[in-house]
C-alpha positions as CSV (number, residue, x, y, z in Angstrom):
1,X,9.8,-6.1,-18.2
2,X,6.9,-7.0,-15.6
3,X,6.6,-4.2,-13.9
4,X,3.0,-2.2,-13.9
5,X,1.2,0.3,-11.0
6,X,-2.3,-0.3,-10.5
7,X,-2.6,3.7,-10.8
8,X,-1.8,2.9,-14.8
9,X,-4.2,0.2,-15.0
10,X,-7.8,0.7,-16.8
11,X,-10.6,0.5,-14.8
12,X,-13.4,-2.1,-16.0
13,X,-16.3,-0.9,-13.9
14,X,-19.6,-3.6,-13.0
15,X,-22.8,-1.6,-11.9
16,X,-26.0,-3.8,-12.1
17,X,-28.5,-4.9,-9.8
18,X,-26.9,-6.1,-6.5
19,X,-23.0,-6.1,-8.0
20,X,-21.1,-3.2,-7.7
21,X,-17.6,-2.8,-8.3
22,X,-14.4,-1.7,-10.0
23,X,-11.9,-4.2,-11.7
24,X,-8.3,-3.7,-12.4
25,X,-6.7,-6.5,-14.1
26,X,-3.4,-6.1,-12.9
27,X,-1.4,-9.6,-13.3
28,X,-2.7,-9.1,-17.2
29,X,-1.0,-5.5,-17.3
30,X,2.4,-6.9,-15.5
31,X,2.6,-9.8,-18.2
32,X,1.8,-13.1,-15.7
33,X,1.5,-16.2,-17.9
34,X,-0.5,-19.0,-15.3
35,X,-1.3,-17.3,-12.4
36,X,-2.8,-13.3,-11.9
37,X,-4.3,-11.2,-9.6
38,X,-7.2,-8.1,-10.0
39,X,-7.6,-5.3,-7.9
40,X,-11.8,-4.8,-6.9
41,X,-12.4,-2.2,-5.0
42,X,-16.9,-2.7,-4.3
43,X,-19.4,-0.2,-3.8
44,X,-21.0,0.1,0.1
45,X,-23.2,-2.7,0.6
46,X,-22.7,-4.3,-2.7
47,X,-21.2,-7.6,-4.1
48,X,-18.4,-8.0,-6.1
49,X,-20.1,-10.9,-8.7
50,X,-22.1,-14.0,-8.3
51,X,-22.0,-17.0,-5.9
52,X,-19.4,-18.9,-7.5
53,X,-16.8,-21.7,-6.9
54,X,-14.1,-22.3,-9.0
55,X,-14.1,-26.4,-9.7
56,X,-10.7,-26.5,-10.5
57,X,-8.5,-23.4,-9.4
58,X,-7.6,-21.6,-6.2
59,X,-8.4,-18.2,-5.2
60,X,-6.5,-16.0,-2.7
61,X,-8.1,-12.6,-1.7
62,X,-6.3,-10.1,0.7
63,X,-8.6,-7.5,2.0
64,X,-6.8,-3.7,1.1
65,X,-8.9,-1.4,2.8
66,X,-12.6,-1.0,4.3
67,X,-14.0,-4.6,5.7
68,X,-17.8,-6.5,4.5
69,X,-18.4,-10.0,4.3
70,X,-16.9,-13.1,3.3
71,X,-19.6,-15.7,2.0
72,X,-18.0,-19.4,2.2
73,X,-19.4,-22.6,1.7
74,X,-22.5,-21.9,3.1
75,X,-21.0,-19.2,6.3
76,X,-21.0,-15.8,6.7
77,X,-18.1,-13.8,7.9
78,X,-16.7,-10.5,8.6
79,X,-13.6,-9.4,7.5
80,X,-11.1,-6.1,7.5
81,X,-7.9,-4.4,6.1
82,X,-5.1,-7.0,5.8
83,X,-6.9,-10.2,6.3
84,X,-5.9,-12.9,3.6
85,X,-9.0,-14.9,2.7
86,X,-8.3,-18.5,1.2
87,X,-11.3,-20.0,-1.4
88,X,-9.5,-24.0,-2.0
89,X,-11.4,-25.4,-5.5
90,X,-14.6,-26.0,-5.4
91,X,-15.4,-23.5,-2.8
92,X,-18.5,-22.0,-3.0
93,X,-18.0,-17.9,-2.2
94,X,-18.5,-14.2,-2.6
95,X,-18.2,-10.9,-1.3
96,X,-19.9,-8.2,-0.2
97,X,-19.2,-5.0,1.0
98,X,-19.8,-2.9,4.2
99,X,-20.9,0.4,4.6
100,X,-17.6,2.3,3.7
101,X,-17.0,-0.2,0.5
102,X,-14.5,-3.2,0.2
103,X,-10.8,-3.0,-1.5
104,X,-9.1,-5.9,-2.4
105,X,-6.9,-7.9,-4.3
106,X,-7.7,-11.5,-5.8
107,X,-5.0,-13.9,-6.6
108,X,-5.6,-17.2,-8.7
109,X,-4.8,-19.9,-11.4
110,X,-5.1,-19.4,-15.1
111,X,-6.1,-22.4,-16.0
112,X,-6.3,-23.7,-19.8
113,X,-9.8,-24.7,-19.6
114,X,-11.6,-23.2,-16.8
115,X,-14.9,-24.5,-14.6
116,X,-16.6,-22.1,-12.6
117,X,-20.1,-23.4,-10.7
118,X,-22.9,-20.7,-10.0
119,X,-25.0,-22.6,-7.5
120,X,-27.8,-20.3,-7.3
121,X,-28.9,-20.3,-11.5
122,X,-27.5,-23.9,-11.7
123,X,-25.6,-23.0,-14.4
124,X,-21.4,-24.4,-14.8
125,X,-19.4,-21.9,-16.9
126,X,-16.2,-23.3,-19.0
127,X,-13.8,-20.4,-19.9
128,X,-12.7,-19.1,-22.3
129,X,-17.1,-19.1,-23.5
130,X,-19.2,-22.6,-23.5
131,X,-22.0,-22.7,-20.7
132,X,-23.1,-26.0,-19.8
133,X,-26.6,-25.6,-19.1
134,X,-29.9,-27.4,-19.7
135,X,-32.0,-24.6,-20.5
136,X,-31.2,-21.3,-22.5
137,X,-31.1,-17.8,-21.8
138,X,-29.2,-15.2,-20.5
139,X,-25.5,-15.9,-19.2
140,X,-24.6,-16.9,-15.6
141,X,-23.9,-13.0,-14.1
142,X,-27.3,-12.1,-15.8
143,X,-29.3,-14.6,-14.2
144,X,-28.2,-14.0,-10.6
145,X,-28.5,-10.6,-10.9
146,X,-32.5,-11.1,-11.6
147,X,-32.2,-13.4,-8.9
148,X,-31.1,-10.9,-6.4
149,X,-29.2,-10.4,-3.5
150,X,-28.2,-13.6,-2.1
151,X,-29.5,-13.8,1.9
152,X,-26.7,-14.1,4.0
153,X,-26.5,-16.5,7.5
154,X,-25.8,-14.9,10.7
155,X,-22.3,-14.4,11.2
156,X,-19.8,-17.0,11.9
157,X,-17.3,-15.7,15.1
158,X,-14.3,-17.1,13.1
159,X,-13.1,-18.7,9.9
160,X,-10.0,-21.1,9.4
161,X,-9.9,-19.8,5.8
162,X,-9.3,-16.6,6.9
163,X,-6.2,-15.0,8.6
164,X,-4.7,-11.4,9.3
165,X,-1.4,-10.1,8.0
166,X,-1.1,-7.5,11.4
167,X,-2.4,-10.0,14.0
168,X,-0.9,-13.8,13.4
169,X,2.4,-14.5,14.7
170,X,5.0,-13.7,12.5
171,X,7.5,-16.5,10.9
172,X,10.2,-14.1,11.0
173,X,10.6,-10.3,12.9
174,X,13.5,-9.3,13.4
175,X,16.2,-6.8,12.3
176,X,15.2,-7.4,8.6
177,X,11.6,-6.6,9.0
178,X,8.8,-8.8,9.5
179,X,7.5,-12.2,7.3
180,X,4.0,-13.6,7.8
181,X,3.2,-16.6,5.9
182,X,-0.7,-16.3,5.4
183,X,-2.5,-18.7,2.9
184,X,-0.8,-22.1,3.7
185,X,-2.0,-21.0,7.6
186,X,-5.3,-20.6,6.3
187,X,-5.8,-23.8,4.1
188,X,-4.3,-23.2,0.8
189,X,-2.8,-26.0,-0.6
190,X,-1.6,-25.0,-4.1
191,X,-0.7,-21.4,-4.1
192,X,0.6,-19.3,-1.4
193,X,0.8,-15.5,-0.4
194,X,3.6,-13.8,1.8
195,X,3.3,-10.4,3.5
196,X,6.5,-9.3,4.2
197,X,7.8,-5.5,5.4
198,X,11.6,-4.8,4.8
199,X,12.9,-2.6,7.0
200,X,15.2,0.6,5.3
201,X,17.6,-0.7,3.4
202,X,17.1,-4.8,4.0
203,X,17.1,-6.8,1.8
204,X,14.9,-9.9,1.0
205,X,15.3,-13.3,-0.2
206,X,18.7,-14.6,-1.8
207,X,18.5,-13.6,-5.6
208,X,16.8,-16.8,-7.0
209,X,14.8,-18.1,-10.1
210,X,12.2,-20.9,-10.4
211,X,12.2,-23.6,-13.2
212,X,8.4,-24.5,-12.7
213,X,6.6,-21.6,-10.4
214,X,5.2,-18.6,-11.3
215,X,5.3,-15.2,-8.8
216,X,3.6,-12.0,-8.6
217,X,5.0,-9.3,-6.3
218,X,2.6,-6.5,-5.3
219,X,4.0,-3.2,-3.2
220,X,1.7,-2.4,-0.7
221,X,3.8,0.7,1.2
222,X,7.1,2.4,1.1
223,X,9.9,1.9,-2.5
224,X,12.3,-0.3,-3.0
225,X,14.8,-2.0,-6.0
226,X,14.3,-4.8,-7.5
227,X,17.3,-6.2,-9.1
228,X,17.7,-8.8,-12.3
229,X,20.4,-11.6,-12.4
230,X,21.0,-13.4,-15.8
231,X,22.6,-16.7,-14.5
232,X,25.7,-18.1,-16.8
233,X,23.1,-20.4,-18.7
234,X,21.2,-17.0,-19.5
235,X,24.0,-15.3,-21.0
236,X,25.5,-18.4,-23.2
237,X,22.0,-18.2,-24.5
238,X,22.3,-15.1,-25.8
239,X,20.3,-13.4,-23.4
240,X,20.7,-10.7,-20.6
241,X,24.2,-10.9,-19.4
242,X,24.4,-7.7,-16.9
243,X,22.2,-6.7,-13.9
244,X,19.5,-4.2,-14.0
245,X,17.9,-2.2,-11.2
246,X,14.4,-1.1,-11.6
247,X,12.9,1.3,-9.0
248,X,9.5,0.2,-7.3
249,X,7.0,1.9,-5.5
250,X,3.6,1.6,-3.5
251,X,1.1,-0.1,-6.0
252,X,3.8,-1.6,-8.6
253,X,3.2,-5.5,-9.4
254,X,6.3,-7.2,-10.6
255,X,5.6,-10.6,-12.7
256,X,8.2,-13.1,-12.5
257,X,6.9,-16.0,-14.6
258,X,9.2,-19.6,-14.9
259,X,11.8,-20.9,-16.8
260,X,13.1,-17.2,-17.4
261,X,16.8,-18.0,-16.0
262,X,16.8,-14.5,-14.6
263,X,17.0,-14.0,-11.1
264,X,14.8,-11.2,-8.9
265,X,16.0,-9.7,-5.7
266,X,14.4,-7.1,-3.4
267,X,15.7,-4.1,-1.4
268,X,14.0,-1.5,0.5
269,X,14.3,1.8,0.2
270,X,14.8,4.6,2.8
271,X,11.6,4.4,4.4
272,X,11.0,0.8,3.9
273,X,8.3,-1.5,1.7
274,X,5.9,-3.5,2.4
275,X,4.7,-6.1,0.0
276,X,2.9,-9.4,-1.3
277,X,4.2,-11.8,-2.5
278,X,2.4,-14.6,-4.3
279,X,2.7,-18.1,-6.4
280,X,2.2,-21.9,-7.2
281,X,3.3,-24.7,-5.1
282,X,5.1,-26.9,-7.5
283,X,6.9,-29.5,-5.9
284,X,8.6,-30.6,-9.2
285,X,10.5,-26.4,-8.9
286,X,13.8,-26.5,-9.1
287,X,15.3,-23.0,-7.3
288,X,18.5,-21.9,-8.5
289,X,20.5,-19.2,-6.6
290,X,23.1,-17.3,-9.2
291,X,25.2,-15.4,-6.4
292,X,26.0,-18.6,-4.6
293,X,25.6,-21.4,-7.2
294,X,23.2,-23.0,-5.3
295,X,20.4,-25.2,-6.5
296,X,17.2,-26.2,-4.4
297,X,15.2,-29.3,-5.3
298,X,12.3,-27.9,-3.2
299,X,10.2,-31.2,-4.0
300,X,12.8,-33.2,-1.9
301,X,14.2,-30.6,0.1
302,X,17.7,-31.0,-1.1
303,X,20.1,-28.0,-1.8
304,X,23.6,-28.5,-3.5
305,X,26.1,-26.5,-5.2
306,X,27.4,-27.4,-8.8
307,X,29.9,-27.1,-11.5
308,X,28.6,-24.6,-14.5
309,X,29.8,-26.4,-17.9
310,X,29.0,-25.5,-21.2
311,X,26.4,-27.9,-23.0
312,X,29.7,-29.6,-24.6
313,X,32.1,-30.3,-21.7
314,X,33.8,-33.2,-21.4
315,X,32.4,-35.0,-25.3
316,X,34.6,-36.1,-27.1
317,X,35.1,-34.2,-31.3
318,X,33.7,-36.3,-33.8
């Protein structure tokens, strides 16, 4: 289905040296394919792993509770509840905690054949387990950890990678509820993440499904619906052919990976919901819209409407 609460999901705790933190692997437990997202909530004043910069993936972190300190590319800086933190590849970064402990959620690429540099033990990591390393020993987290605490700068005032839900200016407030575009605002370039509140009732975006990108919903406040619609090609398939309504609530993630032909759409309920919403930037998607019969080519901007035909329309018998 998709659908898991972070309240369901096993904790993988981390308690050594100067890391100190709690791991929920959340997009794993919804079922997301190329993209995911963890929940790590960090012990006061601790880290929540090495150094680190991914070489060849993006990583979007959006602060839940409690505040600390974002380390990027060589600056220091604080951050809080609902800021949306933006590490492009090849940034270096980490995080620590402040004194009432850090909650937060990280967003990235699954890559096939991942690179992850940790400049402080000089070591590159390739995932899913070769270490490319001149000397031998202990793995990557070991080592910093007998390194110690990195030494953080003095703090920077302000960060263009960084961003607040509550305080930017929103791209939409209105009747419906309010829509804050954060990561393409602060520098991503091939994911992005949405905070969005419904108001009681509203609904969101058009019921839709992607060819190419892959989302990941996450309820932050209030309940809500989220409804399924098989398109025509779905049902010929032999799939789904009716719509199903699945009731959400705070801490649910919804998975809606590509290519599935089945739609999503969201409703509030009575008191509202407030959510993230998350995915790739492909500009070869192709957004189709069952209710209307609408297709988007997002990579050129063009929407249409078109005739459904069966695969054999119009061929002649042989």
């Amino acid at each position: 289905m998709g659908i898991a609460n972070w309240d369901d999901v096993s904790a993988d705790p981390v308690a050594k040296g100067h890391i100190a933190c709690t791991w929920r692997h959340l997009g794993d437990a919804a079922g997301t394919q190329r993209v995911g997202v963890n929940r790590i909530q960090v012990e006061p004043g601790k880290w929540s792993g090495p150094v680190h910069a991914e070489l060849d993936a993006e990583e979007i972190f959006f602060v839940l509770a409690g505040s600390g300190i974002s380390f990027h590319n060589g600056g220091a800086y604080e951050v809080r509840e609902g800021d949306c933190i933006v590490h492009r590849a090849a940034d270096t970064h980490g995080l620590r905690a402040g004194n009432n402990g850090i909650d937060v959620l990280a967003f990235g690429e699954r890559m096939d054949a991942r690179y992850t540099h940790f400049p402080r033990v000089h070591v590159i990591g390739n995932y899913p387990g070769v270490t490319l390393d001149v000397t031998s020993g202990p793995r990557a987290w070991d080592r910093e950890i007998a390194l110690g605490e990195p030494e953080l700068p003095e703090l920077s005032p302000g960060a263009e990678h960084i961003v607040n839900a509550h305080t930017m200016d929103a791209d939409y407030e209105g009747d419906a509820g309010r829509w804050v575009r954060m990561a393409s605002k602060a520098g991503a370039t091939r994911t992005g993440l949405n905070w969005g509140r419904l108001a009681p009732g509203r609904a969101g975006a058009p019921p839709h499904c992607h060819s190419a990108e892959e989302e990941i919903f996450v309820v932050l406040e209030g309940s809500g619906t989220l409804e399924l619609w098989p398109s025509p090609q779905a049902a010929r398939a032999g799939g789904a052919s009716e719509r199903e309504e699945h009731p959400l609530r705070a801490g649910d993630v919804v998975s809606r990976p590509s290519g599935t032909r089945i739609a999503h759409y969201f409703r509030a309920g009575d008191e509202g919901m407030t959510s993230l919403a998350y995915g790739e930037r492909n500009h070869n998607d192709i957004c189709y819209y069952p209710r209307s019969n609408k297709i988007f080519w997002r990579g050129v901007g063009v929407i249409a409407r078109l005739e459904n035909l069966d695969y054999d329309d119009g061929e002649p018998e042989d």
